[in-house]
Kinemage of the C-alpha trace (Angstrom):
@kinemage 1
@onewidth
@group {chain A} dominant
@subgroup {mainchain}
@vectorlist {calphas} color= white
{ca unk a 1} P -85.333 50.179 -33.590
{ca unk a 2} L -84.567 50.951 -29.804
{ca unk a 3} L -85.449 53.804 -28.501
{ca unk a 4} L -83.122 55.772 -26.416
{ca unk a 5} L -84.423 57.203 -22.627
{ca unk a 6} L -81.068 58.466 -21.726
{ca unk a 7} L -77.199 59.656 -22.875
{ca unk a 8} L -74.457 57.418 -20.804
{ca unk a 9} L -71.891 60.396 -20.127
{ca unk a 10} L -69.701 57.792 -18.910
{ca unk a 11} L -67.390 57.776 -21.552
{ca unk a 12} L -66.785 61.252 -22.104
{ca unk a 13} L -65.713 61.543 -18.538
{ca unk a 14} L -62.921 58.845 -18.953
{ca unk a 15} L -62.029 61.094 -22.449
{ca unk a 16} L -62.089 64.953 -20.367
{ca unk a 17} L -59.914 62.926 -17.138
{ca unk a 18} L -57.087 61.534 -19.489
{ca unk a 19} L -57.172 65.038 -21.706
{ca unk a 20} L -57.193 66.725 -18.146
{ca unk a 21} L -54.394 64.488 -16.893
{ca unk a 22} L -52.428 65.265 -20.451
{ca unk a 23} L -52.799 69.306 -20.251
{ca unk a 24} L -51.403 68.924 -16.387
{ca unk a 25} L -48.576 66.539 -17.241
{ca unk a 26} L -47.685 68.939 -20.499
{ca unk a 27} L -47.753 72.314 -18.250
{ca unk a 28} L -45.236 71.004 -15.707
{ca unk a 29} L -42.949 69.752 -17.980
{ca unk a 30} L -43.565 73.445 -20.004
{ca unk a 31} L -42.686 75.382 -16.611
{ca unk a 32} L -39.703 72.848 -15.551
{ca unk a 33} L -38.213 74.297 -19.231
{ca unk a 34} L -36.536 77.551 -18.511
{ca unk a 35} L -32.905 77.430 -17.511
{ca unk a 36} L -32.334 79.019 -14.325
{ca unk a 37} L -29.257 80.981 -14.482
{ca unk a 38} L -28.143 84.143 -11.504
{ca unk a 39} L -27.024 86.399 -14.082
{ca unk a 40} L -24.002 89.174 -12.472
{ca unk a 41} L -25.044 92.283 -11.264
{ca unk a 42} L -24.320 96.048 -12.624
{ca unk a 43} L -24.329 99.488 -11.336
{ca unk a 44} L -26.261 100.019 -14.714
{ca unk a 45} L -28.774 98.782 -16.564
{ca unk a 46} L -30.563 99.161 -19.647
{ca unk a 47} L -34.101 97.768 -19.785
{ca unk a 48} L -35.464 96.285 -23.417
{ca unk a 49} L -38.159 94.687 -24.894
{ca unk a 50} L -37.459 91.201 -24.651
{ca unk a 51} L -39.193 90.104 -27.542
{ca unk a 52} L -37.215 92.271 -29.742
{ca unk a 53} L -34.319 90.082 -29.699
{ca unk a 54} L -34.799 86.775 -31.582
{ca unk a 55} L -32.251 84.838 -30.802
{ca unk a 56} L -30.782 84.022 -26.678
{ca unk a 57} L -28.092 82.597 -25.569
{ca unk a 58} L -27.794 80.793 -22.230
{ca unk a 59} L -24.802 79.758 -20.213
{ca unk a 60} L -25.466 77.943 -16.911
{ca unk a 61} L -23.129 77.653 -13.655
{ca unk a 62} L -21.795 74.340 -14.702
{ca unk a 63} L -20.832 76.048 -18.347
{ca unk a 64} L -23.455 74.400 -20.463
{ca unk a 65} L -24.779 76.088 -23.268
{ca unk a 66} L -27.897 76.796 -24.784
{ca unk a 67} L -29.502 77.929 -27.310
{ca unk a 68} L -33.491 79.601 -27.056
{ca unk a 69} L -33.480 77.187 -24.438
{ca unk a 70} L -32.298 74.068 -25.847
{ca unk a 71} L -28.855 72.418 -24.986
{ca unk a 72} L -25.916 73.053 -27.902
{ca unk a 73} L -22.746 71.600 -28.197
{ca unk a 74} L -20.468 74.632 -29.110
{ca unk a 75} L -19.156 73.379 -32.878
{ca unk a 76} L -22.826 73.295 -33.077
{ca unk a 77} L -23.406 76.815 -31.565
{ca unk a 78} L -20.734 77.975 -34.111
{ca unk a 79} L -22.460 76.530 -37.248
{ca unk a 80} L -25.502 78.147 -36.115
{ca unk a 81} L -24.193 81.463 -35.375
{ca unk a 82} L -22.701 81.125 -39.254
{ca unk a 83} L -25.854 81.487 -40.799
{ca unk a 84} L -27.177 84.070 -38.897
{ca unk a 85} L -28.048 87.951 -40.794
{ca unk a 86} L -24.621 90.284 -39.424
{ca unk a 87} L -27.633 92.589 -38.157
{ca unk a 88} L -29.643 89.757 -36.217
{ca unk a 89} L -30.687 90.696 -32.288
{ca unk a 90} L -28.815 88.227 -29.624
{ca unk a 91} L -29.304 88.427 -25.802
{ca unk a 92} L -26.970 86.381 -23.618
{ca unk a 93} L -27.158 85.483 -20.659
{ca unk a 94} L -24.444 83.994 -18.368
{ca unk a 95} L -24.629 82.460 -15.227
{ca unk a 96} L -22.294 85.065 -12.954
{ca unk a 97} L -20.778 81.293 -11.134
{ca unk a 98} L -20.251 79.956 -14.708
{ca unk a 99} L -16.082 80.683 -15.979
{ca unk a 100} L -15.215 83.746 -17.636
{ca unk a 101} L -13.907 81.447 -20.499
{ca unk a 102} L -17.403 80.878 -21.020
{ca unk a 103} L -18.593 84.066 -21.923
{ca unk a 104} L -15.244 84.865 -23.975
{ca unk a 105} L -15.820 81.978 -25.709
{ca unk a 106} L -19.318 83.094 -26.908
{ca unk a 107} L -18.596 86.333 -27.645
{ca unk a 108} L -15.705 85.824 -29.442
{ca unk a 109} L -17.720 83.578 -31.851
{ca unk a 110} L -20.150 86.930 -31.966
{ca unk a 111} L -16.968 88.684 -32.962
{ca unk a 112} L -16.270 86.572 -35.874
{ca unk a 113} L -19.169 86.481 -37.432
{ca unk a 114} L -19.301 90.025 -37.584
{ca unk a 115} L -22.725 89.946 -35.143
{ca unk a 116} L -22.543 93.208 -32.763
{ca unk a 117} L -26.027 93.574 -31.861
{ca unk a 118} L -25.540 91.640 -28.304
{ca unk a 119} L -27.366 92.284 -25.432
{ca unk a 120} L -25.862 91.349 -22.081
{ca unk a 121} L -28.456 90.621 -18.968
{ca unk a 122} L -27.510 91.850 -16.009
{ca unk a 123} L -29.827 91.983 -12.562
{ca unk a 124} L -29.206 95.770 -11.114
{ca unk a 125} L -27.358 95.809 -8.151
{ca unk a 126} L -29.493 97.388 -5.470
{ca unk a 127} L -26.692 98.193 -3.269
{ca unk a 128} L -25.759 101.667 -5.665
């Protein structure tokens, strides 16, 4: 039996540079993820918890919606918002570019579903 003088590290540097080069690709594609939406500005705001609401929303400038940050097609939007508890915790957010069709649209599929818990983000407008 051979004896062994020495460990070749060799291959576990190939394995740590291709698990490196997998946890970079992952976290860019993980930041690129949020929608970016310039929500309308108020003369008041409420401030909340953001993890206290389960369910969000999202409306961009070109009208597209989505859902905890995943694109929706509204007749699936409205199947969705079907099965949700009448008490559940919804925060929208809507692009302030985007049509106000849009956000009637949304919350009049709230309104039918009897789901009044609805929180509205706004940016506060710094000029009041």
């Amino acid at each position: 039996m051979k004896k062994f003088d020495e460990i070749n590290i060799i291959p576990f540097i190939d394995i740590m540079l291709v698990l490196l080069a997998i946890v970079l690709i992952t976290a860019s594609f993980i930041s690129q993820g949020k929608i970016q939406v310039n929500v309308p500005k108020a003369s008041q705001t409420v401030a909340f918890k953001s993890d206290d609401l389960a369910k969000l929303l999202t409306v961009n400038a070109e009208g597209k919606i989505f859902f905890n940050d995943k694109p929706i097609e509204q007749a699936e939007l409205e199947k969705e918002i079907a099965g949700w508890d009448k008490d559940q915790k919804v925060t929208l957010k809507v692009d302030a570019e985007s049509s106000f069709q849009n956000f009637v649209s949304i919350t009049d599929l709230m309104a039918k579903n009897n789901i009044k818990n609805v929180a509205i983000v706004t940016v506060k407008d710094k000029g009041q």
